[in-house]
C-alpha positions in Angstrom: 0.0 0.0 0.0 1.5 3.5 -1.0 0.1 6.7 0.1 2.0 10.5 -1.3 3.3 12.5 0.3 5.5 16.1 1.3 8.6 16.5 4.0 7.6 18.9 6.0 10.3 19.1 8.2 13.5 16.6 9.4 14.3 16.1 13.1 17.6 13.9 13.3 17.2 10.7 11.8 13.0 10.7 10.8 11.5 13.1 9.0 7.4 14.3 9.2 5.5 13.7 5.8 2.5 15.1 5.3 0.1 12.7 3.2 -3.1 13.5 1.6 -6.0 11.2 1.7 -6.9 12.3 -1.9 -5.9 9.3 -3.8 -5.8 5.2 -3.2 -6.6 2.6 -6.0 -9.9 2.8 -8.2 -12.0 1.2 -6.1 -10.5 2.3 -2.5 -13.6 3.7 -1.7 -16.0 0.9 -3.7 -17.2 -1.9 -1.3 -15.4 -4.7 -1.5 -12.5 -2.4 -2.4 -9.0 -1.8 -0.7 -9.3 0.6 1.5 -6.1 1.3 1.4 -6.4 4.9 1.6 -7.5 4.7 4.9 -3.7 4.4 6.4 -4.1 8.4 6.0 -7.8 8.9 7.4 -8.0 8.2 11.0 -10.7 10.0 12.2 -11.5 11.2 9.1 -8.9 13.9 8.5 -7.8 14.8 5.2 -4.4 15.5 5.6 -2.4 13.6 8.1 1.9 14.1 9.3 3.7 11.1 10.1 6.8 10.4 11.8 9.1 7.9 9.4 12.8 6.9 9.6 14.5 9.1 7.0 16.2 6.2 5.5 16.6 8.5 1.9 18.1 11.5 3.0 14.9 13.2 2.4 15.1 17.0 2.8 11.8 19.7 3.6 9.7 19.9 0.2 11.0 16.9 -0.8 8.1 14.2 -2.5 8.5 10.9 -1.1 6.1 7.5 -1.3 4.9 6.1 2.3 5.0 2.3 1.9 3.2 -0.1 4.2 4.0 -3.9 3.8 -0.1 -5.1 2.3 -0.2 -7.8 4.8 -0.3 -5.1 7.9 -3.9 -3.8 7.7 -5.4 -7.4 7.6 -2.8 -8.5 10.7 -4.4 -5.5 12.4 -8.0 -6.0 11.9 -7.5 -10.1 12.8 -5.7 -8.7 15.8 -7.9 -5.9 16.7 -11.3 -7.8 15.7 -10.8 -11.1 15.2 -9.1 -12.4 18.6 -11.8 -10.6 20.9 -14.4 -12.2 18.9 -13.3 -15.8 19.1 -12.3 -14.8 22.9 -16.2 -13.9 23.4 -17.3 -17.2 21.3 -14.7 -19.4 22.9 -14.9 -18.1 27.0 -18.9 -18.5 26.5 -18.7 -22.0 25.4 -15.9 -22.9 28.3 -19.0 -20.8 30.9 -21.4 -23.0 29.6 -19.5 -26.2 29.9 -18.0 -25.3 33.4 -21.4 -24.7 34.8 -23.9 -26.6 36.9 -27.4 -27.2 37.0 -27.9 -24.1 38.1 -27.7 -21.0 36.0 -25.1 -21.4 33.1 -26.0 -18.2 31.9 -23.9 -16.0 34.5 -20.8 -18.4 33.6 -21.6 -17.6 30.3 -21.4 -13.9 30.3 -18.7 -13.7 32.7 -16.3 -16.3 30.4 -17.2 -14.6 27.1 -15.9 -10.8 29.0 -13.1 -12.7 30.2 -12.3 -13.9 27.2 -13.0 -10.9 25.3 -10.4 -9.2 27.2 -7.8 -11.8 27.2 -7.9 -11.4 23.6 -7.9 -8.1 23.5 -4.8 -7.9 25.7 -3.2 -11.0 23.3 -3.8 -8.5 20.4 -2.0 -5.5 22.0 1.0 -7.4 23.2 1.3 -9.2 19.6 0.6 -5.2 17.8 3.5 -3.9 19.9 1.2 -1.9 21.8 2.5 1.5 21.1 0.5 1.5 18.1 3.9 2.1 15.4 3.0 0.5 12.0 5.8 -0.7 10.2 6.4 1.6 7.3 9.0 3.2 4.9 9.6 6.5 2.6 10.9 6.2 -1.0 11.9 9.4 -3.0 9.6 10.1 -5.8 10.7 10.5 -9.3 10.5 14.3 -10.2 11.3 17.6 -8.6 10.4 18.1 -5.6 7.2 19.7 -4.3 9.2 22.9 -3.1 11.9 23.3 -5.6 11.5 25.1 -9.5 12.1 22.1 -10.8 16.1 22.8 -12.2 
């Protein structure tokens, strides 16, 4: 997934790319499409800085590619979806079967939370937690969005 973008400004070894939310494949926005122009859109902002190793030697102005590996937005919904759902599914069934006579209903609900949660937690220990997706700049062809072109 590749998203544009503009240096704004370099702080040591990253630099801070602004990237519009303009573009994305033909059917980004189709259902059933990528989505991928979504890495750009959280919370539905248009235009969106991100911190990224400056492993180019990007300078300010300069026009630059953010890449994301493709298989990181379906890792992150599995982990972020995915786990807490079969957590629910999975600590409701163990409720049920761990229950008496009585009322299998409260072990239910109180297996399918703690399931839930242990999933939940699984997912942000496997993600890192800090919430860093792996990704990468590469210059783009051209002059740069601040220079005359010479």
């Amino acid at each position: 997934m590749r998203a544009q973008g503009v240096v704004s400004r370099v702080e040591g070894d990253h630099v801070w790319v602004e990237v519009s939310v303009s573009g994305g494949c033909g059917r980004c926005h189709e259902a059933g499409g990528c989505g991928g122009v979504n890495i750009a859109r959280p919370l539905g902002k248009a235009l969106r800085e991100l911190r990224l190793r400056n492993d180019v030697d990007a300078l300010p102005g300069d026009r630059v590619s953010v890449i994301v590996d493709d298989a990181v937005p379906l890792r992150a919904a599995l982990l972020t979806y995915g786990a807490p759902v079969v957590g629910v599914l999975v600590g409701a069934a163990l409720g049920t079967s761990l229950a008496a006579d009585g009322n299998p209903d409260l072990l239910a609900a109180l297996g399918a939370g703690a399931g839930g949660v242990l999933m939940y937690l699984f997912g942000r220990a496997r993600s890192g937690g800090g919430g860093a997706v792996p990704m990468k700049i590469e210059r783009v062809a051209g002059p740069s969005a601040g220079g005359c072109g010479r």
